[in-house]
N, C-alpha and C positions, 0 to 999 in steps of 0.2 A: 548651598547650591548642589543640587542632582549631579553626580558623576555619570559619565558614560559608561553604556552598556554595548556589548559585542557580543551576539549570538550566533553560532556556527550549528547549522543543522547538516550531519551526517545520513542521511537516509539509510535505514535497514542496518544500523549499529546493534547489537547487542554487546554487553561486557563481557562476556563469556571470548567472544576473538580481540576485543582491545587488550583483554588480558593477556592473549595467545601470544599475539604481534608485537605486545610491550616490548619484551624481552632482545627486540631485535633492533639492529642497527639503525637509528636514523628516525626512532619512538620516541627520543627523550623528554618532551613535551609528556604526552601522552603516560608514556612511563610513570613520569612525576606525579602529574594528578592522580594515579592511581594508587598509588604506594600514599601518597596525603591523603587518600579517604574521598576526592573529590567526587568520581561518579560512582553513581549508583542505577540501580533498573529504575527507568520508569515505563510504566501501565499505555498499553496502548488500548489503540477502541478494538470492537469485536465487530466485525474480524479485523485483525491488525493489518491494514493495509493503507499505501498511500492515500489513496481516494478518502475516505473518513479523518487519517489520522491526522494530517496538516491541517483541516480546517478546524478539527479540535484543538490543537496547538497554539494555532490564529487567534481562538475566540474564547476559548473555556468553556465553550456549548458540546453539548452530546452530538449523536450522529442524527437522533432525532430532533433535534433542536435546528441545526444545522442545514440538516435535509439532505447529507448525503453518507447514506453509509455503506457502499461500496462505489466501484466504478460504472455501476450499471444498477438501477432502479428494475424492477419488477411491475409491468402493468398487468390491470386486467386479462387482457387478454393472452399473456401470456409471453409478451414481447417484448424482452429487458433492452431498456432506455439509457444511453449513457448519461450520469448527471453531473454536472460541476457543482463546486462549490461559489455561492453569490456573494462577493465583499461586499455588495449594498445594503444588500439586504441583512448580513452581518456583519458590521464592520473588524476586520482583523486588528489588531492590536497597535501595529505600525499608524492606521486613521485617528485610533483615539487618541495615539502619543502627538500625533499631526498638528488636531484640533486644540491641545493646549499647548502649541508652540515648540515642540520639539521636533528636531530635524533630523529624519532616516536616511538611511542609502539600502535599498534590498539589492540582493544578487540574489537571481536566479530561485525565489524562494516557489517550493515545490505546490502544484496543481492552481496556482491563483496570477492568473493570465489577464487578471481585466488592468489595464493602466489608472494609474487613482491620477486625479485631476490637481490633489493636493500642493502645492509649490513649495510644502516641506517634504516631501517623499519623492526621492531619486530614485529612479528602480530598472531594472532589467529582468522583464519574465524570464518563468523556467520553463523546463521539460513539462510536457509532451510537447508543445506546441514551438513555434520557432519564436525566438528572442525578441523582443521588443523596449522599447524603454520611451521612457518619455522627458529626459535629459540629452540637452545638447554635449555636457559633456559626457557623460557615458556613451553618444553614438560616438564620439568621437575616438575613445577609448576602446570601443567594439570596433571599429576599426580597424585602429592603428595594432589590434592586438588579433585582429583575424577574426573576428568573434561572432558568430550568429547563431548561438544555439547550441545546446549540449550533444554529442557525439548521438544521433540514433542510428547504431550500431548492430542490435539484438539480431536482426532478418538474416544480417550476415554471418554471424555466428551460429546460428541454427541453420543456417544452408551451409554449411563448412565451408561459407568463401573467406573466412578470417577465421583465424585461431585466437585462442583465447587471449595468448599475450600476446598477440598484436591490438585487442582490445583492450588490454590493460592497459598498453604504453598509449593509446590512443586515447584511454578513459585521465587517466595522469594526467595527459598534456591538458587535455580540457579542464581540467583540479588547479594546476597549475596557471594556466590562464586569468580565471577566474579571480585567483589570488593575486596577479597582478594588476588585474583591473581593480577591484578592491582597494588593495592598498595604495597605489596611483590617486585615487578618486577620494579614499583619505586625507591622503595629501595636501589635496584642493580646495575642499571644502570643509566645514566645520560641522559633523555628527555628532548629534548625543545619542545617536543607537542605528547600530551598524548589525546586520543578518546575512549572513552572506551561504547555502544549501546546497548542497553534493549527493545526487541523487546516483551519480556513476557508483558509488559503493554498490547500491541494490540491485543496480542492472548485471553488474558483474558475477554477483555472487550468488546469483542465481544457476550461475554456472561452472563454478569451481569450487564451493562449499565442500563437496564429496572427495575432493582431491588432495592426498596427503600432500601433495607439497602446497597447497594451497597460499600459502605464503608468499609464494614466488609470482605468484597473481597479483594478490591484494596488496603487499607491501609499498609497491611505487606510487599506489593509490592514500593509501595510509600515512605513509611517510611524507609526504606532500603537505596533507591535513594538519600531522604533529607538529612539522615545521612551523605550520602558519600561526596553531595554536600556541606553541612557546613565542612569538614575535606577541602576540594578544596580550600572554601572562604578563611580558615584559612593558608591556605598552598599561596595564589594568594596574600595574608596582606602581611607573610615574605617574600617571594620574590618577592613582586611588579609585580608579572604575573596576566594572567588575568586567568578568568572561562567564558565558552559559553557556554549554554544549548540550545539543538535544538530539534525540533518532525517534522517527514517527512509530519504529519496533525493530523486531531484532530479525533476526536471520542464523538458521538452522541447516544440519547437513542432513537430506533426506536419503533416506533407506527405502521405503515401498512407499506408495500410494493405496487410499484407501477407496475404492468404487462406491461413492456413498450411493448415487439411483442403483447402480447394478442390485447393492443389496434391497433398496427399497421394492424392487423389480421382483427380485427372488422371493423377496417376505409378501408379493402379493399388492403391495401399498399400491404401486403403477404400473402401468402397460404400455407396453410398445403399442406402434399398429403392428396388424397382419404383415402388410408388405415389406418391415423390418426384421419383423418374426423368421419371414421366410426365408430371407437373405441370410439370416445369420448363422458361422459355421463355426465355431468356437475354436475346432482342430483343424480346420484349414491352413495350407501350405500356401494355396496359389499366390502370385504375386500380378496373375497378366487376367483375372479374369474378370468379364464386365464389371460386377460390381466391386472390382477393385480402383477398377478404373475411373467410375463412376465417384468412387468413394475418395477420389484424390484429386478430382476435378471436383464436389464441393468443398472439401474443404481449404482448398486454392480460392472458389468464389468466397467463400462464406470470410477465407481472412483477407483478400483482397476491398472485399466492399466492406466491412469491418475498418478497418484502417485508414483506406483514402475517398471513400464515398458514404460508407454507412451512417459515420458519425455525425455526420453533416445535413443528413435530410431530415424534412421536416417530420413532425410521430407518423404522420399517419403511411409516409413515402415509407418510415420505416418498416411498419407492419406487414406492405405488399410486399418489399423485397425479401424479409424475411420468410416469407411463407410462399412466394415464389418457389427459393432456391429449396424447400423443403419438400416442393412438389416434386420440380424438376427432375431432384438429385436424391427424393428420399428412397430408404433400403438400400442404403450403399454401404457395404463392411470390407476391410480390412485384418487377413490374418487373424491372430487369434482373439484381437480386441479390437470391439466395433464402437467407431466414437458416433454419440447419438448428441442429439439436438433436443431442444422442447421443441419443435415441431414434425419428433422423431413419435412422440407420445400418442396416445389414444386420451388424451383429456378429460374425453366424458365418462372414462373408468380411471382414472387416475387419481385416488384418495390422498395420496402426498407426492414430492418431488425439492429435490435438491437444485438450488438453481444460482447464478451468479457469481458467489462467494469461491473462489476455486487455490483455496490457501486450506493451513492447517487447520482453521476454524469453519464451518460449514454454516450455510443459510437452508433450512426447510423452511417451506411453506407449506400447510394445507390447504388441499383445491375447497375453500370453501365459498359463499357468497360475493365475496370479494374480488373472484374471477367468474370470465363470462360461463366457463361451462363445469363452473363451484355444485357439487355434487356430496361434500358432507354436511351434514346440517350442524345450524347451530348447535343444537342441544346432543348432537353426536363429538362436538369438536374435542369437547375438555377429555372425555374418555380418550379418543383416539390420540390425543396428543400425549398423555400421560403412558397408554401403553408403547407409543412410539419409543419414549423415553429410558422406557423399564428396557426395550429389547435391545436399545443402541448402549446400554449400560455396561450390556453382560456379553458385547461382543469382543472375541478374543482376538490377538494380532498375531503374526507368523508364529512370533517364542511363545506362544501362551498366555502372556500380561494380558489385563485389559486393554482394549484399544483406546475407549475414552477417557481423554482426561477430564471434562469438564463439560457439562450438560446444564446452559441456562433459559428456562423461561421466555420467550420473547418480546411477552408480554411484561415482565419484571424489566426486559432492557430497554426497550423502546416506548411503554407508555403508551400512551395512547394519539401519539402522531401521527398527524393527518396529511405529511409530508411526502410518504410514499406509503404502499403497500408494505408491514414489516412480516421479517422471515416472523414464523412461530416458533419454531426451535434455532437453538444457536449450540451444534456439538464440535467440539473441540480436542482431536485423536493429541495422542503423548507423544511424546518426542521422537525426531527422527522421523515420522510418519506427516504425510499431507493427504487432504483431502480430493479426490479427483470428482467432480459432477459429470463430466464428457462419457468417457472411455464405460464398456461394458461388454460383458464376458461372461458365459453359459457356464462359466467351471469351475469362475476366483473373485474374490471379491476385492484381489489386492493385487498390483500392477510394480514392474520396477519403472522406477521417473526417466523420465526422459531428458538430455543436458541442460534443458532449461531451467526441468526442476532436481537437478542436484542440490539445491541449496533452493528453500523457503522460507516462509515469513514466521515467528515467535512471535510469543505475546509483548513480550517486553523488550524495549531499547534500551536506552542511556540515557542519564541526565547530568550533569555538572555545572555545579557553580562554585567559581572562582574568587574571591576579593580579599582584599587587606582588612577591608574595614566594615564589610556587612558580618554580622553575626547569625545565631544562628536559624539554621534551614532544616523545615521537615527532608527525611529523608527517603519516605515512601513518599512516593509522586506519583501523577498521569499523567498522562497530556493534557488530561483539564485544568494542570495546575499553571502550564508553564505561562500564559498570558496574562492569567492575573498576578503571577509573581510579577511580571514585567509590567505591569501596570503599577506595581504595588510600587518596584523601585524607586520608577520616575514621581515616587509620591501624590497619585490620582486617584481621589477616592472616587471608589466606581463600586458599582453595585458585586462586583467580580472578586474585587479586592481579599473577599476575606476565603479565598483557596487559594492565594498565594501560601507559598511555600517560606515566602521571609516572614519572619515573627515581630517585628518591630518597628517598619518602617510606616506604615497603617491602618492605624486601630480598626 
């Protein structure tokens, strides 16, 4: 008989702070598996971000396979789309354990919002969106436990209406919760595989990564997790089940930001319009003058309808409002760095541009055929893409290092998917450094971050697995491995099967 499996997805783990945090009161869990050899890095997609990386996790598909590989898809015309991940259309891992009779409970797993119909999958959506479930006893437990949804917090913490450890104690309790619903809902019913996802690590540490005590943040958040995960180990001893611990990537303390359009700007690649030209003053002080004004009134609209209208309209509503608020409001700067738009652009001189990807891994696109007002030609692309390449190579960072760490093909990553428009270049700056697409400046090409981005996304999470009695496990991993390892467990042969990471369970 298949034993039970328990997966805990930590969002925006790296091992590099499990290690930090081990050391400290109230890890011993964590501690443990570390000191045994248990986690290790695992490979996130490019760019390592929620949006792609859980529905790899899901499915053992690429970003191209999948169809989403950022939070926002790239059209034509120039109008990034927000895109979800479709469990129908691929079914995640939890439907195929479904369909041969084995019985889940999700908590809260990250960016997959549709309720499955299944009457073996007990589940509670997660973040972004507000909580849902399609069990009478889980609403009942959302309840009695106060429960609708993961803390969304952020807006207040970037307007300094909350400080950060009121976030944290606010992020815990929600850790905390969860964990009782959980284990309450164990209680009741009979699982052979239990996922239960904590995305408040990612949201937090976006904003205290930079901060020496940083500890003093993240520990109540941590310490929560470890607890839950030693009551797992001790639960995975008496019934010979296993434990996996997973992060869709890891999380980094930023130093500068890198202006990738500013530089594409300066090397010629793209153009402002005129009216942006004019407006911009690189050395300005003013704080009170029109276009400052201007420049804080859109981006007020542009994240208001963003958030609670934009996401929601249909494409084509989107494109008007989007190139509305660029008429409206465009040429608007602020101080010494003016944050721009793609409808801040002159298009039809724009031979490349930076867009969506707004992490330490970047998305270029060339303006080619593929957009409405594409202007290099085919038989010019391969050139221009290659010298793009050569000059992003040999760009130097504040200390002198290279900036890039990693320069891939786009075409090597994504294939030839018909699922969206894919970037052409995929550059990837070194540590401590993220990429900025917005912000742009007559003078620098590198910005210090702002609290949100004190702390960014790495390529690589965490992985661990747990048991008395499985043997051995590859120890380089993705996130393409982790669903067919779990397929593999529950002994299903499936076409996925042979990128599990167990070696013996099947052939």
């Amino acid at each position: 008989m298949v034993k039970k499996l328990y997966l805990i997805g930590i969002d925006s783990t790296p091992l590099w702070i499990l290690k930090e945090l081990s050391l400290e009161n109230g890890m011993d869990a964590i501690s443990t598996m570390i000191k045994k050899g248990y986690f290790h890095d695992l490979e996130s997609t490019l760019p390592p971000m929620t949006g792609p990386a859980w529905p790899s996790i899901y499915t053992g598909l690429t970003p191209a396979e999948h169809g989403v590989p950022d939070f926002f898809a790239m059209k034509d015309d120039y109008t990034p789309d927000i895109i979800y991940y479709n469990p129908q259309e691929h079914p995640p891992f939890w439907e195929i354990l479904a369909r041969k009779g084995y019985k889940s409970l999700l908590i809260t797993p990250a960016t997959d919002t549709k309720l499955p119909d299944n009457s073996n999958i007990d589940i509670i959506t997660g973040f972004p969106l507000k909580a849902k479930t399609n069990s009478l006893m889980l609403e009942k437990l959302m309840r009695k436990y106060k429960f609708d949804g993961e803390p969304d917090i952020e807006k207040d913490i970037k307007a300094g209406k909350m400080s950060e450890l009121e976030a944290s104690k606010i992020f815990a309790e929600s850790v905390s919760t969860r964990i009782s619903i959980a284990k309450e809902a164990m209680s009741k019913a009979n699982y052979d595989f239990v996922f239960v996802c904590f995305t408040e690590t990612d949201r937090l540490q976006h904003f205290v990564m930079n901060k020496k005590n940083r500890k003093e943040y993240l520990l109540p958040i941590y310490s929560k997790i470890s607890a839950f995960l030693g009551e797992l180990m001790e639960l995975a001893d008496k019934e010979d089940s296993a434990l996996m611990v997973v992060s869709d990537h890891g999380m980094q303390p930023i130093k500068s930001k890198f202006l990738i359009n500013a530089w594409l700007i300066h090397n010629n690649y793209a153009k402002l319009k005129p009216n942006i030209l004019s407006t911009i003053s690189a050395k300005s002080s003013q704080k009170t003058t029109n276009s400052t004004i201007l420049y804080q009134l859109r981006e007020k609209l542009m994240k208001t309808w963003l958030r609670k209208v934009y996401d929601k309209l249909p494409y084509k509503a989107k494109t008007v409002v989007f190139n509305l608020i660029g008429k409206v409001a465009s040429g608007a700067s602020s101080g010494e760095y003016t944050r721009i738009h793609l409808f801040d652009y002159d298009l039809t001189k724009t031979k490349v541009f930076a867009a969506v990807s707004n992490d330490p891994v970047s998305t270029i696109w060339i303006n080619d055929s593929r957009f409405r007002n594409g202007l290099v030609k085919t038989s010019e692309k391969a050139r221009l893409k290659k010298e793009i390449m050569e000059k992003l190579s040999k760009i130097k960072a504040e200390d002198g290092s290279l900036l890039i760490k990693d320069l891939i093909d786009g075409n090597d990553y994504y294939g030839n998917t018909k699922k969206f428009i894919p970037a052409d270049i995929i550059a990837e700056v070194k540590s401590n450094y993220t990429v900025d697409i917005f912000n742009f400046s007559n003078d620098t090409i590198f910005m210090e971050p702002e609290a949100a981005k004190s702390g960014d996304h790495m390529r690589h999470g965490v992985m661990a697995f747990y048991s008395r009695n499985v043997g051995k496990f590859s120890k380089n991993a993705s996130v393409l491995n982790i669903a067919p390892t779990i397929i593999n467990y529950f002994g299903i042969k499936n076409e996925l099967s042979k990128n599990s990471i167990l070696k013996h369970l099947v052939d």
